[in-house]
N, CA, C and O atoms as CSV, one atom per row, in Angstrom:
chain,resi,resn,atom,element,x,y,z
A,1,UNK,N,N,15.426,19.867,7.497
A,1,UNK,CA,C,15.437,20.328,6.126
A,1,UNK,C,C,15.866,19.245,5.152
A,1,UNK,O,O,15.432,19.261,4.000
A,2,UNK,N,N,16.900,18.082,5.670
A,2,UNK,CA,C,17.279,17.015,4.925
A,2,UNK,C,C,15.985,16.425,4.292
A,2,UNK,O,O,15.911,15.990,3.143
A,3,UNK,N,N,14.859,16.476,5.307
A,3,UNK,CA,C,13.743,15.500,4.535
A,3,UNK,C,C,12.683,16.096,3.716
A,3,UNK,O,O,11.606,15.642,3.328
A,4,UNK,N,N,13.288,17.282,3.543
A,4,UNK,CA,C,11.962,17.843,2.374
A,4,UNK,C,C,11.823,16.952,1.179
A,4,UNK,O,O,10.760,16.997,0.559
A,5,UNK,N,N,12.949,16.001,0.715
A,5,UNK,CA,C,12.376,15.387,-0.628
A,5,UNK,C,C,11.385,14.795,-0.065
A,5,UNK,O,O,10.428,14.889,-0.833
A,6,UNK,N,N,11.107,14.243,0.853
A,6,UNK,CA,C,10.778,13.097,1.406
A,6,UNK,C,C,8.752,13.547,1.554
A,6,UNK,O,O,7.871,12.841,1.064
A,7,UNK,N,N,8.583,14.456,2.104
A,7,UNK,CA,C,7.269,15.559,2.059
A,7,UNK,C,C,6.855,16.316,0.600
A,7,UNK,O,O,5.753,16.712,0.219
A,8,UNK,N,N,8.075,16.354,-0.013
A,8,UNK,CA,C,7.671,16.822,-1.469
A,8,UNK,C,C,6.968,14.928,-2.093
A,8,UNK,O,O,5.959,14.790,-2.784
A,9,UNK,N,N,7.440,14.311,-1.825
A,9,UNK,CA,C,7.366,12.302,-2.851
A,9,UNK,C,C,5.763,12.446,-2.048
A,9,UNK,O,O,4.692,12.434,-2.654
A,10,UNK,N,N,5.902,12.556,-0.823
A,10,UNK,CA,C,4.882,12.168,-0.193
A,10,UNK,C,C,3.735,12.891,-0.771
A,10,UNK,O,O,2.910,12.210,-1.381
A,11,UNK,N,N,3.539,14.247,-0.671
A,11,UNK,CA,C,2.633,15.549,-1.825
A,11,UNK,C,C,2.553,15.071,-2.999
A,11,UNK,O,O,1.442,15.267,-3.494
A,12,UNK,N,N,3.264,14.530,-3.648
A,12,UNK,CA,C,2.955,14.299,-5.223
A,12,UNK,C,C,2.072,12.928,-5.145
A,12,UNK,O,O,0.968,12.858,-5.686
A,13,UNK,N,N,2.655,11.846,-4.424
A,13,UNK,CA,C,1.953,10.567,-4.049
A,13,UNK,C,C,0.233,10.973,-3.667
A,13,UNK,O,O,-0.689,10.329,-4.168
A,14,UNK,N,N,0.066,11.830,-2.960
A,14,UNK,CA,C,-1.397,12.027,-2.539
A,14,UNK,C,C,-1.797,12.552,-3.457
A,14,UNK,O,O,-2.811,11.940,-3.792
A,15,UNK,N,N,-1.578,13.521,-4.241
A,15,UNK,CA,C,-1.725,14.368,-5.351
A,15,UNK,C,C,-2.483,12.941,-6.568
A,15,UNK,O,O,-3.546,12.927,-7.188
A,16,UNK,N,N,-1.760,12.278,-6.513
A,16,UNK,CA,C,-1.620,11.396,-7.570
A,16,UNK,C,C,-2.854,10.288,-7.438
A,16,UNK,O,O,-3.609,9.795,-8.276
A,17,UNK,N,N,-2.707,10.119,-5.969
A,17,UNK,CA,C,-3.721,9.234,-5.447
A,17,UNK,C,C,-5.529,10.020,-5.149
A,17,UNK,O,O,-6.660,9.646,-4.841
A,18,UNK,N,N,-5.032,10.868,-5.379
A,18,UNK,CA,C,-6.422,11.929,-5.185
A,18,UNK,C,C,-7.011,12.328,-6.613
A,18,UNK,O,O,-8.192,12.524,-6.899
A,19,UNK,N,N,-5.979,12.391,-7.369
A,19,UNK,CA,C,-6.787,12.914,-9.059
A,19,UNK,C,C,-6.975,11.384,-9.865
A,19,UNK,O,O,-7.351,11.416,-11.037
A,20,UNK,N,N,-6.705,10.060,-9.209
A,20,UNK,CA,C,-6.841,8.843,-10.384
A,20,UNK,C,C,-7.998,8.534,-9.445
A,20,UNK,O,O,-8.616,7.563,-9.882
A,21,UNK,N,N,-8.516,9.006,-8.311
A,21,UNK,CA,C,-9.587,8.597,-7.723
A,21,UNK,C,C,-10.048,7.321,-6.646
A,21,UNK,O,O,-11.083,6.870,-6.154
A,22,UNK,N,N,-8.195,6.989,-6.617
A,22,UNK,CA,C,-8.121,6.013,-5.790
A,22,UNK,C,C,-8.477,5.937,-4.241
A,22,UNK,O,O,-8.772,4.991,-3.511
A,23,UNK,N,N,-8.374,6.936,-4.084
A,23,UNK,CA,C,-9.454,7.500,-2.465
A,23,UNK,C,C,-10.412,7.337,-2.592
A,23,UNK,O,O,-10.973,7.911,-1.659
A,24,UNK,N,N,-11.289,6.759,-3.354
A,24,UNK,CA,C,-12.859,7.415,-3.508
A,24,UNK,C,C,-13.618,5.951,-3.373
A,24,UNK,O,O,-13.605,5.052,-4.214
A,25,UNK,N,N,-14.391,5.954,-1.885
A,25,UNK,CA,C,-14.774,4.804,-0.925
A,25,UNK,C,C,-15.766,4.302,-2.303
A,25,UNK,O,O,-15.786,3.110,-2.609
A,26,UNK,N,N,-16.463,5.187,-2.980
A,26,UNK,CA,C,-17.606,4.626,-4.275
A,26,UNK,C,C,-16.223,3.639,-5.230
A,26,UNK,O,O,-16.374,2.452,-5.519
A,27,UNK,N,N,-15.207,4.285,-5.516
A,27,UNK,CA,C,-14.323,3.162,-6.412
A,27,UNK,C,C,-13.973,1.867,-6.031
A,27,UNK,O,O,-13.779,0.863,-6.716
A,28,UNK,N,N,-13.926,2.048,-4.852
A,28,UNK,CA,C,-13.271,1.142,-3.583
A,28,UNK,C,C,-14.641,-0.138,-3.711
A,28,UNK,O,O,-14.510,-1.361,-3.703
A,29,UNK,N,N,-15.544,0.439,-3.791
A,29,UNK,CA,C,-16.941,-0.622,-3.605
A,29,UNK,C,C,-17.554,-1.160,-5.098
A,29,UNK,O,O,-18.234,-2.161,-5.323
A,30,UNK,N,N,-17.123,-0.252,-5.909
A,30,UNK,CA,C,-17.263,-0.838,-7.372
A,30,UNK,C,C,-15.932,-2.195,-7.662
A,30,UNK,O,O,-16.349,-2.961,-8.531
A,31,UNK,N,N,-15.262,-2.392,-7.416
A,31,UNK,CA,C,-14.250,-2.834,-7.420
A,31,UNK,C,C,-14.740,-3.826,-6.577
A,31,UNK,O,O,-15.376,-4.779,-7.026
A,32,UNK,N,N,-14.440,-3.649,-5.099
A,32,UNK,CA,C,-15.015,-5.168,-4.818
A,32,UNK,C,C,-16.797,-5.743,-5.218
A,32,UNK,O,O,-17.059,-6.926,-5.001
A,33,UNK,N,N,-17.648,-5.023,-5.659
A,33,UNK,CA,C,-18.424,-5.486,-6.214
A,33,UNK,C,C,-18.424,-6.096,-8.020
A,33,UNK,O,O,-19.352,-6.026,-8.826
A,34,UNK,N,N,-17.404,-6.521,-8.163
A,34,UNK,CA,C,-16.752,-5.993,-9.824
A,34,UNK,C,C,-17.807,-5.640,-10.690
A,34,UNK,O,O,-18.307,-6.233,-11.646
A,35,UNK,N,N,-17.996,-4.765,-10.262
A,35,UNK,CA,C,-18.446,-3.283,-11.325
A,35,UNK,C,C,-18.145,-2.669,-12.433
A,35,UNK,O,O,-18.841,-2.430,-13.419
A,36,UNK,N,N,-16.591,-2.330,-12.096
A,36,UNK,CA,C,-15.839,-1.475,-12.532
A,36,UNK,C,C,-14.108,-2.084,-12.652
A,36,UNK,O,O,-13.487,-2.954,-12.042
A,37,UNK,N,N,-13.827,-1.323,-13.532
A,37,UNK,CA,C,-12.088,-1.930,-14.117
A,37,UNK,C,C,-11.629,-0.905,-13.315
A,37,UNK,O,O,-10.588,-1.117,-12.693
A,38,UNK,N,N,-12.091,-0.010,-13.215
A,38,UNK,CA,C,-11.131,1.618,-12.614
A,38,UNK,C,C,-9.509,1.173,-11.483
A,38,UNK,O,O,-8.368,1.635,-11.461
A,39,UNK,N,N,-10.029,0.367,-10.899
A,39,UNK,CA,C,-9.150,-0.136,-9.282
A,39,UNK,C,C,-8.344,-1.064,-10.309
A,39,UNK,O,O,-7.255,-0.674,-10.731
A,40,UNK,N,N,-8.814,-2.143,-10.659
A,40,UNK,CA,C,-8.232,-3.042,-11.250
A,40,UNK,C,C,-7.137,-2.701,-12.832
A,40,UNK,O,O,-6.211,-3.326,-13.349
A,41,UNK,N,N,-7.645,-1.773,-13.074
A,41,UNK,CA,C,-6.241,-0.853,-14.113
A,41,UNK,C,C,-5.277,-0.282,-13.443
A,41,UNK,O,O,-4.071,-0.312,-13.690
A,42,UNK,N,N,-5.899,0.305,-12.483
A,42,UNK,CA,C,-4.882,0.840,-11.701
A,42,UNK,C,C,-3.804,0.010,-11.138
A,42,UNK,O,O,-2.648,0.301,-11.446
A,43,UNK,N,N,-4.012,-0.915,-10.406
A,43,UNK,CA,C,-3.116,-2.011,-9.704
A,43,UNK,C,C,-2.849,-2.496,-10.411
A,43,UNK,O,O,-1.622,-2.405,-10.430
A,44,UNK,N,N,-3.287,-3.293,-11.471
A,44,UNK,CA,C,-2.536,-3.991,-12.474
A,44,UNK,C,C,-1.168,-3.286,-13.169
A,44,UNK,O,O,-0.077,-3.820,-13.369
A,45,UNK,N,N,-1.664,-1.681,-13.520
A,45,UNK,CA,C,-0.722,-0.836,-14.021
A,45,UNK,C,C,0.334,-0.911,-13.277
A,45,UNK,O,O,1.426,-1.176,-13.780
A,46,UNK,N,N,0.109,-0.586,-11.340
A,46,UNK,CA,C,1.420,-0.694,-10.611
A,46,UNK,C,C,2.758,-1.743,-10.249
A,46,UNK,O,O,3.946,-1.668,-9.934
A,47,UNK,N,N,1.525,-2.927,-10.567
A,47,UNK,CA,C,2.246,-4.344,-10.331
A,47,UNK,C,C,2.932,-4.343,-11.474
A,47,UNK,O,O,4.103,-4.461,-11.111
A,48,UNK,N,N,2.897,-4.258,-13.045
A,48,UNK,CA,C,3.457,-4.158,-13.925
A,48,UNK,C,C,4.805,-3.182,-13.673
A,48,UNK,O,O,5.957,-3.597,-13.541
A,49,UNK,N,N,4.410,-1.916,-13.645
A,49,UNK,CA,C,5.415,-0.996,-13.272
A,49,UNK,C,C,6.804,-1.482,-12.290
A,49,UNK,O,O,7.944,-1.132,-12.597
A,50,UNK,N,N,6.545,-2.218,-11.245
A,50,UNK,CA,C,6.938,-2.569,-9.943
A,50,UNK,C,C,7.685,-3.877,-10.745
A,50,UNK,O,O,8.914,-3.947,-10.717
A,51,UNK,N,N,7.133,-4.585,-11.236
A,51,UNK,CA,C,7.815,-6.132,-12.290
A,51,UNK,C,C,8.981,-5.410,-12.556
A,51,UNK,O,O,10.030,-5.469,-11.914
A,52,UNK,N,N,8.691,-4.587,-13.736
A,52,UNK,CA,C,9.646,-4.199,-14.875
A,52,UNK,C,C,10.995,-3.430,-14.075
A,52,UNK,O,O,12.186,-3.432,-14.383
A,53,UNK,N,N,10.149,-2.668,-12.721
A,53,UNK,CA,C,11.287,-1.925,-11.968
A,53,UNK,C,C,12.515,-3.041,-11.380
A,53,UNK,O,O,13.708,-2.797,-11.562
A,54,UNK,N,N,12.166,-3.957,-10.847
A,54,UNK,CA,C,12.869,-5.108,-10.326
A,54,UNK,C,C,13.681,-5.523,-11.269
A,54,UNK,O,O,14.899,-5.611,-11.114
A,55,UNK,N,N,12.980,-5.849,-12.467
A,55,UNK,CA,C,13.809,-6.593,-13.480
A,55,UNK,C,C,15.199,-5.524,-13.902
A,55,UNK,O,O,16.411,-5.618,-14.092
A,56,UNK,N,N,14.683,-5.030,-13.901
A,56,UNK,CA,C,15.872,-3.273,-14.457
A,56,UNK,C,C,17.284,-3.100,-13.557
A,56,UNK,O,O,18.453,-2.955,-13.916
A,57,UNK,N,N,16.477,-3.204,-11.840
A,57,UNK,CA,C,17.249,-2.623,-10.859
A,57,UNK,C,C,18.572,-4.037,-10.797
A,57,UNK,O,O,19.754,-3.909,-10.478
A,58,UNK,N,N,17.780,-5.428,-11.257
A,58,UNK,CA,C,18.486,-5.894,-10.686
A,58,UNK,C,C,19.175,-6.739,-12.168
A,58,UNK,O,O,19.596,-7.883,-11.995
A,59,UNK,N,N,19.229,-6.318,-13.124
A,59,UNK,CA,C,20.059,-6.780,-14.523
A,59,UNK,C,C,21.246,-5.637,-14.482
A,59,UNK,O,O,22.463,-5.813,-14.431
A,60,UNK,N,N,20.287,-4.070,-14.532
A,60,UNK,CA,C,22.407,-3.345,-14.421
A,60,UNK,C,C,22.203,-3.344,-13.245
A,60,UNK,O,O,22.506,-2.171,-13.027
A,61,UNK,N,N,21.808,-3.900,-11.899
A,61,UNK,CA,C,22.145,-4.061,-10.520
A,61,UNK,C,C,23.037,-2.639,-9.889
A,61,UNK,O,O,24.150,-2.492,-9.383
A,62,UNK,N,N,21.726,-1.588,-10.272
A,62,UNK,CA,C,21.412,-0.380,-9.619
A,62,UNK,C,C,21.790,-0.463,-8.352
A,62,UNK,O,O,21.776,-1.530,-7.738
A,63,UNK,N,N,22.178,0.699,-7.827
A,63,UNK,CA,C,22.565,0.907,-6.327
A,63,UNK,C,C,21.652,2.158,-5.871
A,63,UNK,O,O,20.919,2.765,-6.652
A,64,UNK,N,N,21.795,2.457,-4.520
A,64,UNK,CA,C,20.781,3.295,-3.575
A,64,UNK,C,C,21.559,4.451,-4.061
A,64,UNK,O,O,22.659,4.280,-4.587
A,65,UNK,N,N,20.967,5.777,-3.887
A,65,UNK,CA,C,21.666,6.998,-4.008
A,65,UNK,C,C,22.884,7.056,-2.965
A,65,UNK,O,O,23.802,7.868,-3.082
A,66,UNK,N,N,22.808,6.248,-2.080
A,66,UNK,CA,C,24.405,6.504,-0.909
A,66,UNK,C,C,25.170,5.309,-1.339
A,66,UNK,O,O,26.197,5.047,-0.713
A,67,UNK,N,N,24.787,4.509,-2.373
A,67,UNK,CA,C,25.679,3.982,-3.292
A,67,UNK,C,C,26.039,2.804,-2.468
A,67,UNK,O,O,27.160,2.313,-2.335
A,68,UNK,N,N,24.512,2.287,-1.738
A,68,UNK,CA,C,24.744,0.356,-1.285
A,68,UNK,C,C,24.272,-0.134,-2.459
A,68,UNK,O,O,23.749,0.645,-3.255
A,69,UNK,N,N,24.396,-1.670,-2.785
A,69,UNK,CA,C,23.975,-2.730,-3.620
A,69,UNK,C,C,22.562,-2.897,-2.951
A,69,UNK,O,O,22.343,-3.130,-1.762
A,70,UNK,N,N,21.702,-2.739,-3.909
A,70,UNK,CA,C,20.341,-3.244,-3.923
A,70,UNK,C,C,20.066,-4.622,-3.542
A,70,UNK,O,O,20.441,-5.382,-4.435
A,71,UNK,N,N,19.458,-5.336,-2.370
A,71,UNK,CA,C,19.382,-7.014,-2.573
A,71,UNK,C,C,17.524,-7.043,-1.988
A,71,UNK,O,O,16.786,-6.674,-1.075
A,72,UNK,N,N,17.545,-7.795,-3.338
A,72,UNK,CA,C,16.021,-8.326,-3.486
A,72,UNK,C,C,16.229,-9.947,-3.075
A,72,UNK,O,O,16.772,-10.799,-3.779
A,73,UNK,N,N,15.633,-10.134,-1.716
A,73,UNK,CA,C,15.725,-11.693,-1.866
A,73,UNK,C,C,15.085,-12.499,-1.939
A,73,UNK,O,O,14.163,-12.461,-1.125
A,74,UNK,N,N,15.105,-13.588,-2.794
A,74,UNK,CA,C,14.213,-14.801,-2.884
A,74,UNK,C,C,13.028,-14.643,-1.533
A,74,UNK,O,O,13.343,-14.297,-0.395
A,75,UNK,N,N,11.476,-15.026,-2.040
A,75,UNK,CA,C,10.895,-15.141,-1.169
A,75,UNK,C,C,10.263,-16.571,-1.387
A,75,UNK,O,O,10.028,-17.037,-2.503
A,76,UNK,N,N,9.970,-17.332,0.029
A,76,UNK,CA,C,9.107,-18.718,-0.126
A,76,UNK,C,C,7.859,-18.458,0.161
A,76,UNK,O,O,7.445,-17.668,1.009
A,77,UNK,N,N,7.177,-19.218,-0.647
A,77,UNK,CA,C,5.443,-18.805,-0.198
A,77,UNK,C,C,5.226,-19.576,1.874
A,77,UNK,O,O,5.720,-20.349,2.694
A,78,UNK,N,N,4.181,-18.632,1.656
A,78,UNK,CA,C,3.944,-18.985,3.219
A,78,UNK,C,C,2.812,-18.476,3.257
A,78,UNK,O,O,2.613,-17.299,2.955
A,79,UNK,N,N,1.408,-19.726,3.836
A,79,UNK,CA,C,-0.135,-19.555,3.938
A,79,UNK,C,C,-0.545,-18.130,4.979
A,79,UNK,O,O,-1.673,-17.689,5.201
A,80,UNK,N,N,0.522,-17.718,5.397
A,80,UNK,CA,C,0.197,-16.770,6.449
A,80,UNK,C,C,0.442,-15.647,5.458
A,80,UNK,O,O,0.199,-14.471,5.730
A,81,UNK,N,N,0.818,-15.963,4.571
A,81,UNK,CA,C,0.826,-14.114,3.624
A,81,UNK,C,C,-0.453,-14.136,3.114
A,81,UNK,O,O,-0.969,-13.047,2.865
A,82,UNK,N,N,-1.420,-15.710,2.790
A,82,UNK,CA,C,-2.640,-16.046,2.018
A,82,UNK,C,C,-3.730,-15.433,3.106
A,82,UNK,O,O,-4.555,-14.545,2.891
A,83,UNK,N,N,-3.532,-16.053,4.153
A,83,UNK,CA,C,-4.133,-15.506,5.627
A,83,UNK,C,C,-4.395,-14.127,5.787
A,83,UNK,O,O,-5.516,-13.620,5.838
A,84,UNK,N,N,-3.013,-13.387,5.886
A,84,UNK,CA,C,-2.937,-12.029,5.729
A,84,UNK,C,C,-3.776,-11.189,5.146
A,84,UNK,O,O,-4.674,-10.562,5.707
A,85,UNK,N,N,-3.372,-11.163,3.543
A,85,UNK,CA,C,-4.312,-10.882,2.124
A,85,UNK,C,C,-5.475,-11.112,2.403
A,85,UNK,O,O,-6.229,-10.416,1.723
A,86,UNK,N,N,-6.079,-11.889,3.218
A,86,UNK,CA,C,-7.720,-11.832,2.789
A,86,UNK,C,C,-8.125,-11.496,4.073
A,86,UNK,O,O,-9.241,-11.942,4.340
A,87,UNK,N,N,-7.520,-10.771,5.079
A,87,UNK,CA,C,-7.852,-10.016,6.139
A,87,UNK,C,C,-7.522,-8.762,5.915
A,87,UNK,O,O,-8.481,-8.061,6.236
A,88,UNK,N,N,-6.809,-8.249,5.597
A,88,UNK,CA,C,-6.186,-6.832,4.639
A,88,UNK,C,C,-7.077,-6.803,3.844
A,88,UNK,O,O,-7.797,-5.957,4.373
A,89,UNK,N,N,-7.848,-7.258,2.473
A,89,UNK,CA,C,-8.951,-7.216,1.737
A,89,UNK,C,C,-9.871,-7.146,2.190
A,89,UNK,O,O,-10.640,-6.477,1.501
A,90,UNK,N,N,-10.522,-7.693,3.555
A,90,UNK,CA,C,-11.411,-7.592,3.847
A,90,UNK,C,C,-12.017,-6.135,4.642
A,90,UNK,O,O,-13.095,-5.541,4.672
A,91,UNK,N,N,-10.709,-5.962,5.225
A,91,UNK,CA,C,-10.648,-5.081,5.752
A,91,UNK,C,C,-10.585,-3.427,5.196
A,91,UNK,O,O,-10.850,-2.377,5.781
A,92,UNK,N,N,-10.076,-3.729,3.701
A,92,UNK,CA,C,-10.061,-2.534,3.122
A,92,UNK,C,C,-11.541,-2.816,2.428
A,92,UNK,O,O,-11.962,-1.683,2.195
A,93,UNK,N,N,-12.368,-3.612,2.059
A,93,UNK,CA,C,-13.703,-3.666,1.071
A,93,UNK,C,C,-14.718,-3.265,2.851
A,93,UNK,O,O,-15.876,-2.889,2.667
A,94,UNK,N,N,-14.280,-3.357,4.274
A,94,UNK,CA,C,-15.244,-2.487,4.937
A,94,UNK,C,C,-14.791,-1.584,5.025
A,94,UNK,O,O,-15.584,-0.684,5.301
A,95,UNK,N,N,-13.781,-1.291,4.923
A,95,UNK,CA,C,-13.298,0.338,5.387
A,95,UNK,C,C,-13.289,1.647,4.089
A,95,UNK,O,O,-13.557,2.827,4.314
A,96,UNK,N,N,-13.000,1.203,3.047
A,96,UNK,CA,C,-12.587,1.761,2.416
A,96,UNK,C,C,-11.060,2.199,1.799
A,96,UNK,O,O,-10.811,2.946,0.853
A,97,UNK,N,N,-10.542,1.781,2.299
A,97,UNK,CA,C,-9.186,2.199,2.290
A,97,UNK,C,C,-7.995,1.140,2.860
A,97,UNK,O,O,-8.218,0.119,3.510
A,98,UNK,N,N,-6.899,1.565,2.517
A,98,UNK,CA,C,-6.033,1.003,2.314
A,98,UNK,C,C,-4.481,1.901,2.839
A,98,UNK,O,O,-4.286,3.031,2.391
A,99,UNK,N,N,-3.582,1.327,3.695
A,99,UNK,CA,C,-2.868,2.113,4.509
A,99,UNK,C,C,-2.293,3.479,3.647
A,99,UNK,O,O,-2.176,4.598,4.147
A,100,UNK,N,N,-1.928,3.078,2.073
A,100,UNK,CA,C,-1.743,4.308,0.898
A,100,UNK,C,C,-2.207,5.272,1.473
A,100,UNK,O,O,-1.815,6.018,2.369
A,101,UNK,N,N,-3.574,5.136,0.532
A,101,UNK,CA,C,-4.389,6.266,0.934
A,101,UNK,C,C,-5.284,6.535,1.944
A,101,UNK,O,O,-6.270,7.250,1.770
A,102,UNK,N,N,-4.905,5.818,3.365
A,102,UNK,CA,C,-5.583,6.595,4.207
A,102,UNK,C,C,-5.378,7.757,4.628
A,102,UNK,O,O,-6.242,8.460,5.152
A,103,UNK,N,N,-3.806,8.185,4.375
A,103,UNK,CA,C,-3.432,9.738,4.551
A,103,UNK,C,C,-4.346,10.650,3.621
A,103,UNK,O,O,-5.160,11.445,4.091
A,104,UNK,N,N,-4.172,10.494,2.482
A,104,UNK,CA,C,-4.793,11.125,1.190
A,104,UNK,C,C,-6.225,10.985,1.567
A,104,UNK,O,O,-6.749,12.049,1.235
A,105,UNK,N,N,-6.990,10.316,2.020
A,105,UNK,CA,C,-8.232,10.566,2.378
A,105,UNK,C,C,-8.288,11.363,3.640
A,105,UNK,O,O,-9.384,11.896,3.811
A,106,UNK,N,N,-7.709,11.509,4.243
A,106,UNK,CA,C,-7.550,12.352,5.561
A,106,UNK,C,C,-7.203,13.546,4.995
A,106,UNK,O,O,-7.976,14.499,5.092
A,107,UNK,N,N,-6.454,13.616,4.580
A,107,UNK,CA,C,-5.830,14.982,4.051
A,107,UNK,C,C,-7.195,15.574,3.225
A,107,UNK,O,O,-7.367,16.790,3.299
A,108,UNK,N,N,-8.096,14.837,2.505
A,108,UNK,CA,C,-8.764,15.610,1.412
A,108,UNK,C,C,-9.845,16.008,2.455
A,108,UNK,O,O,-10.772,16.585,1.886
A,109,UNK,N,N,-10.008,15.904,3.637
A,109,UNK,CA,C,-11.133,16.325,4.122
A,109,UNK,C,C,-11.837,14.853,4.897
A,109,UNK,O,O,-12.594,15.169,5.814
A,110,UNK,N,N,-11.735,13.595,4.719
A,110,UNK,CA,C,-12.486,12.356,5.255
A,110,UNK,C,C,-12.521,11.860,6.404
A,110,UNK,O,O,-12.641,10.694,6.780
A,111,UNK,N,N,-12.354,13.287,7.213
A,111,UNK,CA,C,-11.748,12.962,9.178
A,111,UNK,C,C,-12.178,11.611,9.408
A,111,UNK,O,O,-11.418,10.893,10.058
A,112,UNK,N,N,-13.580,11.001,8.866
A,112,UNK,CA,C,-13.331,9.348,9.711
A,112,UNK,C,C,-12.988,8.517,9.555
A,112,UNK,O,O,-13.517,7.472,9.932
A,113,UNK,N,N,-11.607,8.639,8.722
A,113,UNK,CA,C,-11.072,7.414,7.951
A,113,UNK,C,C,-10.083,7.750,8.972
A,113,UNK,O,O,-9.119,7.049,8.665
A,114,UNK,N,N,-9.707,8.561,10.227
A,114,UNK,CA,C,-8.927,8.583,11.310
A,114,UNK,C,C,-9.157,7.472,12.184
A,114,UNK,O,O,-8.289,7.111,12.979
A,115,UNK,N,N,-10.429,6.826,12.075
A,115,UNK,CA,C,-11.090,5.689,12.894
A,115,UNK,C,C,-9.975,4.859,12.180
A,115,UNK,O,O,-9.137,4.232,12.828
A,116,UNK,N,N,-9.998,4.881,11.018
A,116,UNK,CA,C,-9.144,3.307,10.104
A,116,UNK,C,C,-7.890,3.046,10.251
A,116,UNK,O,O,-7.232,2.005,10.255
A,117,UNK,N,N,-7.515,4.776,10.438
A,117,UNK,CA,C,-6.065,4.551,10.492
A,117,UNK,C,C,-5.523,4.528,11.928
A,117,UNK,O,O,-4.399,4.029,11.987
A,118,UNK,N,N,-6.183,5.064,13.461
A,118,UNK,CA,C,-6.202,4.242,14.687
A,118,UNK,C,C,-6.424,2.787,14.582
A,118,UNK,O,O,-5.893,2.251,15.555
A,119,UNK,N,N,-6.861,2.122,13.981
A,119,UNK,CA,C,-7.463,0.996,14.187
A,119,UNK,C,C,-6.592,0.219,13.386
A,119,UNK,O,O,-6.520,-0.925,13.836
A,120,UNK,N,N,-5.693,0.447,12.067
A,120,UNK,CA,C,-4.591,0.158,11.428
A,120,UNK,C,C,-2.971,0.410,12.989
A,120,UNK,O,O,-2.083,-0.322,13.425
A,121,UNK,N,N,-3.280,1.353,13.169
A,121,UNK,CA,C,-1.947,1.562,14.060
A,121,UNK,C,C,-1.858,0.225,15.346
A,121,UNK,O,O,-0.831,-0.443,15.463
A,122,UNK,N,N,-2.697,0.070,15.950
A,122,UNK,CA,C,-3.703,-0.885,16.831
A,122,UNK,C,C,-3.190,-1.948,16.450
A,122,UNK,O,O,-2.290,-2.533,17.053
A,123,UNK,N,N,-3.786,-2.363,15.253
A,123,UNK,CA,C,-3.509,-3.651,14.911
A,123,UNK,C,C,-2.157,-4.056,14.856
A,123,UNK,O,O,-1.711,-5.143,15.222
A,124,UNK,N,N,-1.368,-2.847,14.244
A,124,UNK,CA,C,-0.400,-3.540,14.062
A,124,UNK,C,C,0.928,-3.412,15.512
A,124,UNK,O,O,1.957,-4.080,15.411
A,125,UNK,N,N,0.707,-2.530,16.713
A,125,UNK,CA,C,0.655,-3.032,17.676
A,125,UNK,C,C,0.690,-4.012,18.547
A,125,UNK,O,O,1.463,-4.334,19.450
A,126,UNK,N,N,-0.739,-4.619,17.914
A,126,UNK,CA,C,-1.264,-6.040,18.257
A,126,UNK,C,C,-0.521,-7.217,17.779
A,126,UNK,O,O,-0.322,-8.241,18.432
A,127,UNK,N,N,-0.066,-6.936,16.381
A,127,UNK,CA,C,0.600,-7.969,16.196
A,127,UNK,C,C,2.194,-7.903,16.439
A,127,UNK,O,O,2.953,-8.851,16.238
A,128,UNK,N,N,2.604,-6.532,16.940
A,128,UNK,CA,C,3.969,-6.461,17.608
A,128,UNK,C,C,4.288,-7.655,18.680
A,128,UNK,O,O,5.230,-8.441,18.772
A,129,UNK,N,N,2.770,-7.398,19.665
A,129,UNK,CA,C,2.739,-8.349,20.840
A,129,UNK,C,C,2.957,-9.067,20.811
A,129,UNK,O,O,3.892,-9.559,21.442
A,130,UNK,N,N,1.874,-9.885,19.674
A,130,UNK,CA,C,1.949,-11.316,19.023
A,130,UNK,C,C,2.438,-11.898,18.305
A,130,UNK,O,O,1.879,-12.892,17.841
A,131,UNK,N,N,3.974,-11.436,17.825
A,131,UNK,CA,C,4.259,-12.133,16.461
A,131,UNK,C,C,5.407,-12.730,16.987
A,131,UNK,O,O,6.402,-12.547,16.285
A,132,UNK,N,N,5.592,-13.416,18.046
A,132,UNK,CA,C,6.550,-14.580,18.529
A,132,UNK,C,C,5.734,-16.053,18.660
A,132,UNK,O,O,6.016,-17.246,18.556
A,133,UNK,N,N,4.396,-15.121,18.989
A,133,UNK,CA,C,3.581,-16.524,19.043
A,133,UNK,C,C,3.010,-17.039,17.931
A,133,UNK,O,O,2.624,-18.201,17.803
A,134,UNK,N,N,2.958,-16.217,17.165
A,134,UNK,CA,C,2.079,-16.517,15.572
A,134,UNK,C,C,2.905,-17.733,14.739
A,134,UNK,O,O,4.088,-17.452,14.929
A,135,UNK,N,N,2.858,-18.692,14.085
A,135,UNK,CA,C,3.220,-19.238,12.996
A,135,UNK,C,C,3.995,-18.595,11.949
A,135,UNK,O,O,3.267,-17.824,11.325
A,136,UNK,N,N,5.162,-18.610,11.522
A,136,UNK,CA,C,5.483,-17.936,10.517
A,136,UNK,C,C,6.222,-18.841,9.210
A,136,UNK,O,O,6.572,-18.265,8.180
């Protein structure tokens, strides 16, 4: 019962992700075909949102509701996040989707985006195996 907020965030999140149309494999392909701004307002909107949240949390240096100190730490670039990104992109411009909303597409009815999200679980599996050997 502790985690009902947690299923209520999650309901509103799909909710949210289902009426701006961000599930919708046609937006998904306008977007990487640049077609369309629709995807690209959207993310831009979040990355903005997500900026301003950081800047906020960490000037009055906000704490968690169980009342730890928030720590955002410095990150160094590293070609394997560049690597990453354009296998994750690629992977969402064939699939459609994106780990977000692969629930929300499942949920609305899109049973074969269950292929994406086996094949997301898999992978990252895969790189459980492998990530002593990988470059980091």
């Amino acid at each position: 019962m502790q985690n009902i907020k947690y299923l209520f965030a999650g309901l509103l999140f799909g909710i949210m992700l289902v009426k701006s149309e961000v599930i919708s494999w046609f937006k998904i392909q306008e977007m990487f075909r640049l077609q369309s701004f629709h995807m690209y307002g959207i993310i831009g909107s979040a990355i903005i949102v997500g900026m301003i949240s950081v800047m906020i949390i960490k000037h009055f240096k906000i704490k968690t509701l169980a009342g730890d100190a928030i720590v955002i730490p410095d990150k160094k670039f590293s070609w394997g996040n560049v690597y990453g990104g354009l296998i994750f992109g690629l992977g969402w411009a064939i699939t459609g989707a994106c780990p977000g909303p692969l629930f929300a597409q499942i949920g609305s009815g899109f049973l074969v985006t269950s292929v994406t999200l086996l094949s997301a679980i898999l992978g990252t599996w895969v790189y459980g195996l492998l990530r002593e050997k990988l470059p980091h």
